[in-house]
C-alpha positions in Angstrom: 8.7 14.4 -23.7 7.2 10.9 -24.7 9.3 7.9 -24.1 10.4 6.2 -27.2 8.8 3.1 -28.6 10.5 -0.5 -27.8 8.7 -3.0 -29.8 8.6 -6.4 -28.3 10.5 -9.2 -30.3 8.5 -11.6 -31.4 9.0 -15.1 -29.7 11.1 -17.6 -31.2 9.9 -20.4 -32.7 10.5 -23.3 -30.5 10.4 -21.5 -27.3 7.0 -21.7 -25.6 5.7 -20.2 -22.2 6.0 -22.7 -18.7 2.6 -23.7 -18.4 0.4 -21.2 -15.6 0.7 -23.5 -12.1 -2.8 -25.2 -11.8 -4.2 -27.9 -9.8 -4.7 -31.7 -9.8 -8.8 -30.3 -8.5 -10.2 -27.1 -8.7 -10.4 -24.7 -5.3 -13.0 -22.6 -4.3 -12.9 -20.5 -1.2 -15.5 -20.6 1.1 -17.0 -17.3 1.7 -20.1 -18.0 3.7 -20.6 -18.7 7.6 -22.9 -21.9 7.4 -20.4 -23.3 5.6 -17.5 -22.6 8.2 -19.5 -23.6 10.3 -19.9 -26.9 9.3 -17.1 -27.5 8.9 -16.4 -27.6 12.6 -18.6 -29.6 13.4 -17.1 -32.3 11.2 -13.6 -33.7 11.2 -10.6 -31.9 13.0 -7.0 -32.9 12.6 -4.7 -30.3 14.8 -1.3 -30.0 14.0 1.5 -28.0 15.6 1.5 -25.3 13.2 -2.4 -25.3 12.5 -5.6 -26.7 12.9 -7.5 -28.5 9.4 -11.4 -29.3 10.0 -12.6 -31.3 6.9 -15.9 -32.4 6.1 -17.5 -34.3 2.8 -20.6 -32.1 2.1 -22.2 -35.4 0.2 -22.9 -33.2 -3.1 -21.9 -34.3 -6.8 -19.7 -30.9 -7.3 -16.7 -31.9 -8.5 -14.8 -28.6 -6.5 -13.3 -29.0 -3.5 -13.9 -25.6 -1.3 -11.4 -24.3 1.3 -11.7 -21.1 4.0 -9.0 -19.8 6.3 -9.8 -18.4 9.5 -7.6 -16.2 12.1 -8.9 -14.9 14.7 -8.0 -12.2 17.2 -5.9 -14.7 19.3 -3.6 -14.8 16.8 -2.4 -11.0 16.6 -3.1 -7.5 15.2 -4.4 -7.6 11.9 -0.9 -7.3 10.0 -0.2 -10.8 11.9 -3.7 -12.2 11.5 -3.2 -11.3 7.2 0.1 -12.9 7.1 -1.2 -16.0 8.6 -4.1 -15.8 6.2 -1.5 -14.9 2.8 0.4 -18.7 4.6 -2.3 -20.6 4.6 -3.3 -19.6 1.7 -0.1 -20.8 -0.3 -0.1 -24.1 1.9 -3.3 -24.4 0.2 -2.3 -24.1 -3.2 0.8 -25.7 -2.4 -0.2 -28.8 -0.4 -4.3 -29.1 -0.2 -4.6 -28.7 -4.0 -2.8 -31.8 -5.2 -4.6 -34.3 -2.5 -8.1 -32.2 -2.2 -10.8 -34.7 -2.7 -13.9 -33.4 -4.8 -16.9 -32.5 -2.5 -15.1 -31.6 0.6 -14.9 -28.5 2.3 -11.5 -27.9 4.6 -10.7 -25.2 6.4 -7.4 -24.1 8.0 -7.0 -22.6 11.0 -4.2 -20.5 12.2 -2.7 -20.9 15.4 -1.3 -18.6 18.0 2.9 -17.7 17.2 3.3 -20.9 15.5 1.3 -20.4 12.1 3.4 -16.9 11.7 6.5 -18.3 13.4 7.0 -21.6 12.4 9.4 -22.6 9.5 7.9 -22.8 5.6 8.8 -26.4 5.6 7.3 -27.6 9.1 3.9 -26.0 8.1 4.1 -27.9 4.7 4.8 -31.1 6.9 1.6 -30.2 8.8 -0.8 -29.7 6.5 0.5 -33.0 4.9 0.2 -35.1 7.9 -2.6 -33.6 9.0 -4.6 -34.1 5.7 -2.8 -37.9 5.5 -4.5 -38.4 9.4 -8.4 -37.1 8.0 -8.6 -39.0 4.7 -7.0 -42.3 6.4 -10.1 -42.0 9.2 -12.6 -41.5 6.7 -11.9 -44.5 4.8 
């Protein structure tokens, strides 16, 4: 037996969709080792919930790039992808806004506090952190 047919109503006039979430600066992820690291060789900002290493790579691409690392100090690989899946949204939710085009940051995870620690506290790290590596490379 096939499921009868629902036909979608068509919008209404004045109502329009929320705009998608996007950006102030595009994001790229960095997928490559070099550029990793590089990365830590450059600027470091630690914070309680995570480390940040930031670095201007001196090109004219307007992108800024981002990686996350967890390593095996962190946990089993259920912990060390839920650290990853955090960063990630502090990325979208924090980095994107104050990212400055042509630098590369990447977040590291930290042992039971990246997992552990409170959504807001991590926010407050990422911000502080980022506030402590733009204001020395003034």
């Amino acid at each position: 037996m096939t499921p009868p047919r629902v036909e979608d109503p068509e919008p209404e006039a004045g109502a329009s969709e929320a705009p998608p979430a996007v950006s102030h600066l595009p994001l790229k992820v960095l997928q490559h080792r070099p550029d990793f690291l590089r990365a830590a060789r450059a600027r470091k900002q630690g914070s309680q919930g995570l480390l940040v290493q930031a670095r201007a790579r001196g090109d004219s691409d307007p992108v800024a790039r981002v990686g996350f690392t967890a390593s095996k100090k962190i946990g089993n690989a259920v912990t060390r992808n839920r650290a990853k899946r955090r960063m990630r949204a502090l990325a979208r939710q924090v980095l994107a806004p104050v990212a400055r085009a042509g630098w590369d940051y990447v977040l590291v995870a930290r042992p039971d506090a990246t997992v552990n620690r409170a959504w807001n506290d991590l926010v407050e790290d990422l911000s502080l952190a980022l506030a402590q590596l733009h204001r020395i490379s003034r």
